[in-house]
C-alpha positions as semicolon CSV with decimal commas, in nm:
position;residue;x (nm);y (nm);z (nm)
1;X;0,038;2,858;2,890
2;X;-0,283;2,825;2,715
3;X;-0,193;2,693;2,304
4;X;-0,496;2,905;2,170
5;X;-0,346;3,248;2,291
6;X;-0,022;3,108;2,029
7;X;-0,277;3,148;1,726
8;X;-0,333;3,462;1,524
9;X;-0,684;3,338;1,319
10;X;-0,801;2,988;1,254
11;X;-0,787;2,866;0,923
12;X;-0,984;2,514;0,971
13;X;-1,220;2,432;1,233
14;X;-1,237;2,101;1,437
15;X;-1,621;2,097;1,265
16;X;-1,485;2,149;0,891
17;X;-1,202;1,876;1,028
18;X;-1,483;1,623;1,072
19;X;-1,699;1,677;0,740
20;X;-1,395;1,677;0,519
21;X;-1,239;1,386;0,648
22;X;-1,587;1,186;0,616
23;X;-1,580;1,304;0,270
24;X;-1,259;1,181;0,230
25;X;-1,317;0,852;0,354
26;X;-1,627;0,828;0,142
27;X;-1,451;0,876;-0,170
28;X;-1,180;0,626;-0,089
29;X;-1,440;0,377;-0,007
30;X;-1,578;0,470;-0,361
31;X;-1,256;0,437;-0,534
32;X;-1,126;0,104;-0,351
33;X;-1,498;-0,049;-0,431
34;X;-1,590;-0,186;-0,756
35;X;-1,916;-0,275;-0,876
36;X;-1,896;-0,662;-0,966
37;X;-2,286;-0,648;-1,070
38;X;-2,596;-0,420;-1,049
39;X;-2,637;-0,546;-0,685
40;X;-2,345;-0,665;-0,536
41;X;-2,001;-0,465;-0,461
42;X;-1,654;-0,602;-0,357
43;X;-1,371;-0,438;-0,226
44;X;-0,986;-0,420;-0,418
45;X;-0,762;-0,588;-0,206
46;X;-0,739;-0,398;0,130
47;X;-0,493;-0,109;0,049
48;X;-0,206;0,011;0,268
49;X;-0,244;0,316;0,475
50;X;0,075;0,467;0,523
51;X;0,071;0,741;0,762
52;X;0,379;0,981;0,722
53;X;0,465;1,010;1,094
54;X;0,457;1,205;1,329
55;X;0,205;1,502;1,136
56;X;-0,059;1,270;0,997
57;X;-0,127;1,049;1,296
58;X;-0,462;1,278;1,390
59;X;-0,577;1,330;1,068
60;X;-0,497;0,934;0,986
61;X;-0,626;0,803;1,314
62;X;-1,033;1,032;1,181
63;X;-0,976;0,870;0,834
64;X;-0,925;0,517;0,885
65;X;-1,250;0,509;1,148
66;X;-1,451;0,638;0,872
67;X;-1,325;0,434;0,602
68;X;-1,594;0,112;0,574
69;X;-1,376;-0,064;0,346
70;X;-1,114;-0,379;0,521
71;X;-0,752;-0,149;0,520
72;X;-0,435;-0,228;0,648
73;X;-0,249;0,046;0,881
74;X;0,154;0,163;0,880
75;X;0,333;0,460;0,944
76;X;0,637;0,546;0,752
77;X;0,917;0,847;0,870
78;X;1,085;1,105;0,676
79;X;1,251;1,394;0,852
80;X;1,321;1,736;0,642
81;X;1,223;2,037;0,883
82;X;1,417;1,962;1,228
83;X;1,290;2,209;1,464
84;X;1,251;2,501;1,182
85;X;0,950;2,636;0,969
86;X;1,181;2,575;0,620
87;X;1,225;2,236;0,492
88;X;1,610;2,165;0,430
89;X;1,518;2,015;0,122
90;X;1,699;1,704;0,155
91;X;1,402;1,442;0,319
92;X;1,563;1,097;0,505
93;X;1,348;0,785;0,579
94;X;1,479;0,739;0,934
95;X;1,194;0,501;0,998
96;X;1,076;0,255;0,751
97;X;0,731;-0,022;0,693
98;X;0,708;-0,293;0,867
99;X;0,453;-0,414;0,609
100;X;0,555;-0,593;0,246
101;X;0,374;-0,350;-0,015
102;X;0,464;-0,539;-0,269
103;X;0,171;-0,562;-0,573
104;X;-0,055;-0,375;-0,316
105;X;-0,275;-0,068;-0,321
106;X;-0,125;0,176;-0,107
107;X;-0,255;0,484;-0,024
108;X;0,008;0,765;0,174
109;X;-0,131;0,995;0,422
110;X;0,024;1,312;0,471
111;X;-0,070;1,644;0,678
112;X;0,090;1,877;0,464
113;X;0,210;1,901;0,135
114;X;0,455;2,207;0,085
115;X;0,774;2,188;-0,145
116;X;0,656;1,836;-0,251
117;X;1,046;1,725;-0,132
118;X;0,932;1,458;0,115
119;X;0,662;1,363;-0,073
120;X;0,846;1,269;-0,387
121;X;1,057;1,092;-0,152
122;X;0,825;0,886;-0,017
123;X;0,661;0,800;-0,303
124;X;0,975;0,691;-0,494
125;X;1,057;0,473;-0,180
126;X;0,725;0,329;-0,171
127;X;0,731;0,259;-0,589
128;X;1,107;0,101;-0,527
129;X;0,889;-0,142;-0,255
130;X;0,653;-0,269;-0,558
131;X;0,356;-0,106;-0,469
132;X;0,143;-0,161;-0,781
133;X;-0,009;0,199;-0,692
134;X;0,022;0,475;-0,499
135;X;-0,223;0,753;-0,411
136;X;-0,152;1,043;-0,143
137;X;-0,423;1,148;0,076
138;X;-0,370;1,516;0,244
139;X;-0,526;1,732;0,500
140;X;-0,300;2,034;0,321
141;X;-0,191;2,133;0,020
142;X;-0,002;2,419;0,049
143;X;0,060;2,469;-0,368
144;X;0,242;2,825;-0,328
145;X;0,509;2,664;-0,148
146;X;0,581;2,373;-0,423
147;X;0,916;2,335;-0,516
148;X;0,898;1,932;-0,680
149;X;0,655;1,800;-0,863
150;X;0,547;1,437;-0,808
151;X;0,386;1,182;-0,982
152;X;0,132;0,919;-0,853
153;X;0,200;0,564;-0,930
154;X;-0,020;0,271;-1,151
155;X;-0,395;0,415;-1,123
156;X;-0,287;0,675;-0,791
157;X;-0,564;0,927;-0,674
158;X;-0,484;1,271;-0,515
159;X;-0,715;1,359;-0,249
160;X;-0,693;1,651;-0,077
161;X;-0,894;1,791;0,250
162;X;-0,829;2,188;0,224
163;X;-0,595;2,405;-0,027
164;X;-0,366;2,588;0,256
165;X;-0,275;2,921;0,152
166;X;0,063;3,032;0,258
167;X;0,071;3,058;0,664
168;X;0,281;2,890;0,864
169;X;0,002;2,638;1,006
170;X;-0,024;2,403;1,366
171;X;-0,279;2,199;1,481
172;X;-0,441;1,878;1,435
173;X;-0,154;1,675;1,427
174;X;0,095;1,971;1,254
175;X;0,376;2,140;1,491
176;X;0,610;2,374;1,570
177;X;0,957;2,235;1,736
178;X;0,690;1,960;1,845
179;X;0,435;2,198;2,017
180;X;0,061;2,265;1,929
181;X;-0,041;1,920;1,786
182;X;-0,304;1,841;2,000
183;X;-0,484;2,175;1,893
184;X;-0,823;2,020;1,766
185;X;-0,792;2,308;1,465
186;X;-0,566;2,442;1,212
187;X;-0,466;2,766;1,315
188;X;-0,238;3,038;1,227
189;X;0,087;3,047;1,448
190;X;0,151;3,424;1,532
191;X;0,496;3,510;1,375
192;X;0,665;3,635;1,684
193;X;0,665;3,269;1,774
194;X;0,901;3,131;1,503
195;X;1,068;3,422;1,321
């Protein structure tokens, strides 16, 4: 069973991937920098990269190898779709930091934001840990889809890799009942697969 013959068009290629997530990781090292004088720069205290497991571990994996800046690494849980293409609406941490956040940068990577459920999850979990701020970095944003609205904490950034418009999407680290993650694109699933 080849995984390309699953996918109707591709929406992202491995080559867009690779210059957005540099661009990404450029801007973070921007933001997490400050200018101390006109020739010498420091870095904030190494923030927190949370990766929201199991979706983000690709896209996390590219954006912490092109970040120049010292960062710390975790992966954080929450479970809302099962084995479906609808979120339930009702996210559950089933697998929590190991790392104390407490007074620290932190900075959550997601692969997808859709109804915004999980994410205000996490991010109310992560504000309830003391993080003194907390800024979401996405491959997706899928803004037709949005159902909650969340808010960024203390001086929280929103970066975003590609506005998603509303496909059910796989690849690069996104699934379908745990299939078609190692696809080095984002790509289309043909409907027959999941309706």
């Amino acid at each position: 069973m080849a995984l390309d013959d699953d996918i109707e068009s591709v929406l992202f290629s491995e080559e867009q991937i690779s210059e957005r997530v540099s661009e990404l990781a450029s801007q973070i090292d921007f933001d997490f920098t400050t200018t101390t004088t006109t020739t010498t720069t420091t870095s904030l205290s190494a923030p927190v990269i949370v990766g929201v497991a199991t979706g983000a571990f690709l896209f996390l994996a590219d954006l912490v190898r092109k970040i120049k800046i010292p960062v710390v690494v975790d992966f954080i849980r929450a479970e809302s779709y099962g084995s479906g293409t609808e979120s339930n609406g009702a996210p559950r941490i089933s697998f929590d930091l190991k790392i104390d956040i407490q007074g620290k940068h932190v900075i959550l990577v997601e692969d997808i934001v859709d109804t915004g459920n999980t994410l205000s999850c996490l991010i109310a979990h992560l504000k309830s840990k003391g993080a003194s701020s907390i800024s979401v970095c996405t491959l997706l944003d899928k803004p037709a889809r949005r159902r909650v609205n969340f808010e960024l904490v203390g001086k929280g950034k929103y970066y975003c890799g590609f506005k998603c418009p509303d496909y059910f999407v796989v690849g690069y680290g996104l699934d379908f009942a745990e299939l078609y993650r190692n696809l080095p694109y984002v790509g289309v699933l043909k409907p027959e697969l999941y309706k």
